[in-house]
SEBALO-380285 format. One record per residue (C-alpha): residue number from 1; x, y, z; residue in three letters. Coordinates in nm, 4 decimals, decimal comma, always signed. Layout:
! SEBALO-380285
    i        px        py        pz   aa
  NUM         X         Y         Z  Ala
...
***
This chain:
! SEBALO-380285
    i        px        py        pz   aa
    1   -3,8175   -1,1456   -5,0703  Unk
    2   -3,6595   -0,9551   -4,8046  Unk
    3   -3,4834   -0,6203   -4,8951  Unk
    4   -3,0648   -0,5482   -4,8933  Unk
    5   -3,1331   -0,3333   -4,5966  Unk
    6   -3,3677   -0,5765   -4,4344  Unk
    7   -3,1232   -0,8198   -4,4366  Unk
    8   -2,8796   -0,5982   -4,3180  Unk
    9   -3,1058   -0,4873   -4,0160  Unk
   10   -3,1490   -0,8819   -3,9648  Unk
   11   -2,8026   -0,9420   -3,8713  Unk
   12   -2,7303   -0,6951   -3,7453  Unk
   13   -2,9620   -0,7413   -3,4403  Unk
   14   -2,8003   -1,0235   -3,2817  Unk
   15   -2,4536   -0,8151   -3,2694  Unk
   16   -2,6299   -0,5107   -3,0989  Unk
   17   -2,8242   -0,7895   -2,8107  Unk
   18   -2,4864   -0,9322   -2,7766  Unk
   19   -2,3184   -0,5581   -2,7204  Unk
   20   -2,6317   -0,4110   -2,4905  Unk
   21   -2,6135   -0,7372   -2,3213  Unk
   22   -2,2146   -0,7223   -2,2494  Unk
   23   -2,2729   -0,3543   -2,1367  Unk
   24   -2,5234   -0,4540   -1,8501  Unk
   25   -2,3021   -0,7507   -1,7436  Unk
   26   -2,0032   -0,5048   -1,6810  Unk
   27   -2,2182   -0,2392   -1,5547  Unk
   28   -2,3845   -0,4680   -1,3137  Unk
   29   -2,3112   -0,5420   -0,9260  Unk
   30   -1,9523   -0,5593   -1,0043  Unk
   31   -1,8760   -0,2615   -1,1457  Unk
   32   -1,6720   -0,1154   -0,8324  Unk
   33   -1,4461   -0,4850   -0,8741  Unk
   34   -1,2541   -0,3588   -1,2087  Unk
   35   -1,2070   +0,0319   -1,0678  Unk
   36   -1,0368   -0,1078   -0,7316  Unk
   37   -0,6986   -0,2038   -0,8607  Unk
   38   -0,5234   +0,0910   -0,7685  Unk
   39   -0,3660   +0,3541   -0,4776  Unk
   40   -0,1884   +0,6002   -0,3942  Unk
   41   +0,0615   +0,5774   -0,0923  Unk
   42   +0,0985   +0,9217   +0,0465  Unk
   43   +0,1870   +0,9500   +0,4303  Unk
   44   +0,4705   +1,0775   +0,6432  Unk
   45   +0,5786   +0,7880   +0,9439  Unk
   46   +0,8346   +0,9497   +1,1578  Unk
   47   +1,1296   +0,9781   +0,9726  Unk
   48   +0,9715   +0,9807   +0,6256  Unk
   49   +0,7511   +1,0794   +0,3616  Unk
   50   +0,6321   +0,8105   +0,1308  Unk
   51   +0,4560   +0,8767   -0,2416  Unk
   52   +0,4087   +0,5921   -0,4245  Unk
   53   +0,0869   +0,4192   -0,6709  Unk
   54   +0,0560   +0,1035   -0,6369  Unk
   55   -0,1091   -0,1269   -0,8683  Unk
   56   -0,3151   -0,4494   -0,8514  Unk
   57   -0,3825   -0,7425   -1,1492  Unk
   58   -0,4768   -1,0776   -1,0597  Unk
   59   -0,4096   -1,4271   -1,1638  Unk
   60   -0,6533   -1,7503   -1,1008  Unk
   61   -0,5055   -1,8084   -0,7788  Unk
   62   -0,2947   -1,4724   -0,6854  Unk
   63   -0,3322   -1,0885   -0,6244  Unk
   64   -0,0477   -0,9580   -0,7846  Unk
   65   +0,0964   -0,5632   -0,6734  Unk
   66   +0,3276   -0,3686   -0,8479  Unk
   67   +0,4624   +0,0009   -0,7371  Unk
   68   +0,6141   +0,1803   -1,0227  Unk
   69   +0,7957   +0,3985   -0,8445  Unk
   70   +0,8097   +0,4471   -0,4690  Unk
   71   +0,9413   +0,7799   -0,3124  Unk
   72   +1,1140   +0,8111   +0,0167  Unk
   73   +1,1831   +1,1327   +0,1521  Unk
   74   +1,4261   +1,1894   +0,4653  Unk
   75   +1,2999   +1,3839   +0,7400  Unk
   76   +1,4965   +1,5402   +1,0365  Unk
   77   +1,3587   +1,4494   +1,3780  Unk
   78   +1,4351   +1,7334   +1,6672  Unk
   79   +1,5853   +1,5849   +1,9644  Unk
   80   +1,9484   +1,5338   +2,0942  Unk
   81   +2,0145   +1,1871   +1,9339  Unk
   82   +2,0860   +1,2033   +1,5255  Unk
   83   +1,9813   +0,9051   +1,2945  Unk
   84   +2,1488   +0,7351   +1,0277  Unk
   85   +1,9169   +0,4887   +0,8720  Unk
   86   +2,0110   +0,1778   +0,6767  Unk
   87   +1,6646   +0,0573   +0,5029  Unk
   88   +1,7507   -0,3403   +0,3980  Unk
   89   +1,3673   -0,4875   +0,3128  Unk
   90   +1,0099   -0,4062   +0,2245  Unk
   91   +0,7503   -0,5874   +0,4779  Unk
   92   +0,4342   -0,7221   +0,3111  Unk
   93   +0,1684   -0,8567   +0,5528  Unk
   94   -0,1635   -0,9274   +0,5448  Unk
   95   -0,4066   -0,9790   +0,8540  Unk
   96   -0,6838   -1,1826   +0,8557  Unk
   97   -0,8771   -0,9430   +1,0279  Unk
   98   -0,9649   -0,5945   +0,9962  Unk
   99   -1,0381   -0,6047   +1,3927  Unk
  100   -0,7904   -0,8798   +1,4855  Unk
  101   -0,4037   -0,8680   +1,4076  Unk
  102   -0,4289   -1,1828   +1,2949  Unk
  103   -0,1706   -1,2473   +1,0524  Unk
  104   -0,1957   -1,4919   +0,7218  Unk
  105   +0,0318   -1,3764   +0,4995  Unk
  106   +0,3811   -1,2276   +0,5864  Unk
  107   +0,6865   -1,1348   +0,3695  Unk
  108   +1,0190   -0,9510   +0,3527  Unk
  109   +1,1572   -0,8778   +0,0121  Unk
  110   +1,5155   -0,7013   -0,0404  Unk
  111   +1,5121   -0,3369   -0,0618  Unk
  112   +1,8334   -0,1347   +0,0183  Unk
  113   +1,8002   +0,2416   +0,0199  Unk
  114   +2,0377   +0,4217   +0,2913  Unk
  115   +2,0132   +0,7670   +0,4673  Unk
  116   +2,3604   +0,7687   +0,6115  Unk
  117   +2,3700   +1,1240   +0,6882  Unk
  118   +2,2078   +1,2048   +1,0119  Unk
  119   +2,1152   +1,5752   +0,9171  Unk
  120   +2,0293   +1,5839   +0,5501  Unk
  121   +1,6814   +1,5910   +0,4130  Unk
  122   +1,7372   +1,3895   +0,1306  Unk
  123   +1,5296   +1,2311   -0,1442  Unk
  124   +1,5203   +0,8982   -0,2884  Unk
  125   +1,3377   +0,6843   -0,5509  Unk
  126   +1,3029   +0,2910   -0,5976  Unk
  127   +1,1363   +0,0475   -0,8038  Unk
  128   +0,9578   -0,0944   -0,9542  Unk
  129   +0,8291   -0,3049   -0,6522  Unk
  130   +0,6271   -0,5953   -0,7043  Unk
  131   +0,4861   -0,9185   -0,4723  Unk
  132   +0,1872   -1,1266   -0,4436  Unk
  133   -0,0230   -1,2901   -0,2528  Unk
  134   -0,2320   -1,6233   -0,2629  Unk
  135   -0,6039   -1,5259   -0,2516  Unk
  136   -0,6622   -1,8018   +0,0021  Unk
  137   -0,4519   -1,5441   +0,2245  Unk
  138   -0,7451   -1,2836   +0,1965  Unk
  139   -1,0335   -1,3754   +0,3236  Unk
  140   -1,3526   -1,1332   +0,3394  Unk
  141   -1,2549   -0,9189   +0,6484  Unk
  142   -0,8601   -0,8780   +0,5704  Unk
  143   -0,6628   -0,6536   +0,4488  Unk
  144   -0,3215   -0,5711   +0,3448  Unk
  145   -0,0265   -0,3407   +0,4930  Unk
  146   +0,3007   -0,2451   +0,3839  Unk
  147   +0,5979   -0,0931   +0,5186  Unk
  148   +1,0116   -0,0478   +0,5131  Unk
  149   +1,2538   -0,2416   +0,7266  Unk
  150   +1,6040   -0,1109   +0,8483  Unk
  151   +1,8383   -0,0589   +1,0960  Unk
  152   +1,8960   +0,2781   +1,2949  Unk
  153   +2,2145   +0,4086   +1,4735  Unk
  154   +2,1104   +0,6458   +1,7295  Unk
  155   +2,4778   +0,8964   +1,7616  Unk
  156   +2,4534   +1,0985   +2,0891  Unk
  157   +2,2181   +0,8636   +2,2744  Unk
  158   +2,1669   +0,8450   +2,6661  Unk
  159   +1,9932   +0,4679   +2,6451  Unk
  160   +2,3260   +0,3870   +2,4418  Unk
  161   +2,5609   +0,0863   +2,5710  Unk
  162   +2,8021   +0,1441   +2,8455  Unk
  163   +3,1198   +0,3348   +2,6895  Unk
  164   +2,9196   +0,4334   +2,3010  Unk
  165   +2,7445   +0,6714   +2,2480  Unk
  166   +2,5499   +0,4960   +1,9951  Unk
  167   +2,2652   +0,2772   +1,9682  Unk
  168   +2,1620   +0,0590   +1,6796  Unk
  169   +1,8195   -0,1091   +1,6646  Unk
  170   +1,5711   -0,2478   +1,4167  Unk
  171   +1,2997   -0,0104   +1,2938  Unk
  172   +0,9913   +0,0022   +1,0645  Unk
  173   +0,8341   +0,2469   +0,8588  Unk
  174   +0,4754   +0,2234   +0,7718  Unk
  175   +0,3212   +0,3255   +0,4336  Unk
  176   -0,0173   +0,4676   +0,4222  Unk
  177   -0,3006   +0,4873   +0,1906  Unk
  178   -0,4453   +0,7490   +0,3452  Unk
  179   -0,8262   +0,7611   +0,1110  Unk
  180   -0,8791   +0,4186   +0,2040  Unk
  181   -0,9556   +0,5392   +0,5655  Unk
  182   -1,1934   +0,7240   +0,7102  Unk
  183   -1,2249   +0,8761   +1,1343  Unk
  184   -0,9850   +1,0639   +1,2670  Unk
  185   -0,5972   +1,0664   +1,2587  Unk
  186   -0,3875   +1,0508   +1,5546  Unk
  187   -0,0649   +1,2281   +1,6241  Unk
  188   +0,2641   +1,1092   +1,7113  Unk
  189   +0,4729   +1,3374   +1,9882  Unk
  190   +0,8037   +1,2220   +1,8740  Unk
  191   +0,7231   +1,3010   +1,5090  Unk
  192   +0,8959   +1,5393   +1,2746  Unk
  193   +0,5803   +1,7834   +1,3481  Unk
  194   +0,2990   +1,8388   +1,5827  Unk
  195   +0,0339   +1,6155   +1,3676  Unk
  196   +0,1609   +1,3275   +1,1554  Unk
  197   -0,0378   +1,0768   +0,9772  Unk
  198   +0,0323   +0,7560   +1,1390  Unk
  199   -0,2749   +0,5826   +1,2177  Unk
  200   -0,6763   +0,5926   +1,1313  Unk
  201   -0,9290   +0,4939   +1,3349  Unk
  202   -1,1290   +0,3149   +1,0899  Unk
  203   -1,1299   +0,1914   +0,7255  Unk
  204   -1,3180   +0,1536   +0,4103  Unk
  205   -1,4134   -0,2231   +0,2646  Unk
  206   -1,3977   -0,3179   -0,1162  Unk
  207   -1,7488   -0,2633   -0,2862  Unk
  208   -1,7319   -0,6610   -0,3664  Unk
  209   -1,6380   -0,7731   -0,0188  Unk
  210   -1,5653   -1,1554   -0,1911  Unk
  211   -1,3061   -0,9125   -0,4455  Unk
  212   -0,9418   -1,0466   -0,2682  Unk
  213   -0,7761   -0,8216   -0,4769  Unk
  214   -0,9533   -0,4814   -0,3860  Unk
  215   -0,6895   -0,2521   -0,3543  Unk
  216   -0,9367   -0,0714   -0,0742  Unk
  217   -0,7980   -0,3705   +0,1497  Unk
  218   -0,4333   -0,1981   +0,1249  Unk
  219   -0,4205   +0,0350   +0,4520  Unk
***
């Protein structure tokens, strides 16, 4: 006859297998898969500064993204033309490629934030954000890259129409997550200051390389 606390010891065996077991499968290969659903955005483009986290879930057959809240700060570019900027959407793309700019995914969703005033450092938040994307749009070698779409008027400009002083174009604003890169950083001259973060020579891959939703493949 087998004792209370042998019995005890008996059942409760098969609950501690089951709960060493679970703890190896999620501490396996994968382990890097759960931890990459999240970013920060943090670069300046130009005529902003961008902070932002953006967060990543997935569905059977989606990557889903969410930013909470995204923050755009104005900057004031030197030169003889002033800016009034008129943001209208927020461009999602994804390239097929990390070497190619080969594009198989592309969106613009509605975003309207406006910098009317041509000389005022100014401040704004929006959000939340959110999109997705179809997995089969991220293969192993993509990744994913976001940015803000507007219109400028250029007041005081020499390439301005005969008879205005005033030239209004399309622009675009790239956001940055700057640890997902590694190399170097390049400049841009006509850039707020000397050294901006615009670009980076290379970038990191997802520790799961078959993980679609890796938010390493956000650049």
């Amino acid at each position: 006859m087998l004792s209370r606390a042998q019995l005890g010891a008996l059942c409760l065996g098969p609950a501690v297998f089951a709960a060493v077991a679970g703890a190896q499968v999620f501490s396996g290969p994968h382990t890097g898969l759960r931890h990459e659903r999240s970013a920060d955005i943090q670069n300046t483009f130009l005529d902003f500064t961008f902070f932002g986290r953006i967060e990543v879930d997935d569905s059977p057959a989606e990557c889903l993204y969410r930013i909470p809240v995204l923050s755009v700060r104005r900057l004031i570019r030197p030169g003889s033309s002033t800016r009034e900027i008129y943001v209208d959407q927020f461009r999602v793309v994804a390239f097929a490629d990390r070497r190619r700019d080969v594009q198989s995914f592309l969106k613009l969703y509605p975003l309207i934030v406006s910098f009317p005033s041509p000389d005022a450092e100014v401040e704004k938040q929006v959000g939340p954000i959110e999109f997705s994307i179809s997995k089969l749009a991220l293969p192993r070698s993509s990744y994913v890259g976001l940015a803000l779409v507007g219109t400028e008027l250029l007041r005081h400009n020499p390439f301005a129409p005969p008879g205005t002083d005033v030239l209004e174009r399309r622009a675009m604003w790239p956001m940055v997550v700057p640890s997902n890169g590694v190399g170097h950083v390049t400049s841009i001259p006509d850039a707020p200051t000397s050294v901006v973060k615009a670009a980076i020579d290379d970038w990191k891959t997802p520790s799961d390389m078959d993980d679609a939703c890796s938010s390493v493949r956000i650049h």
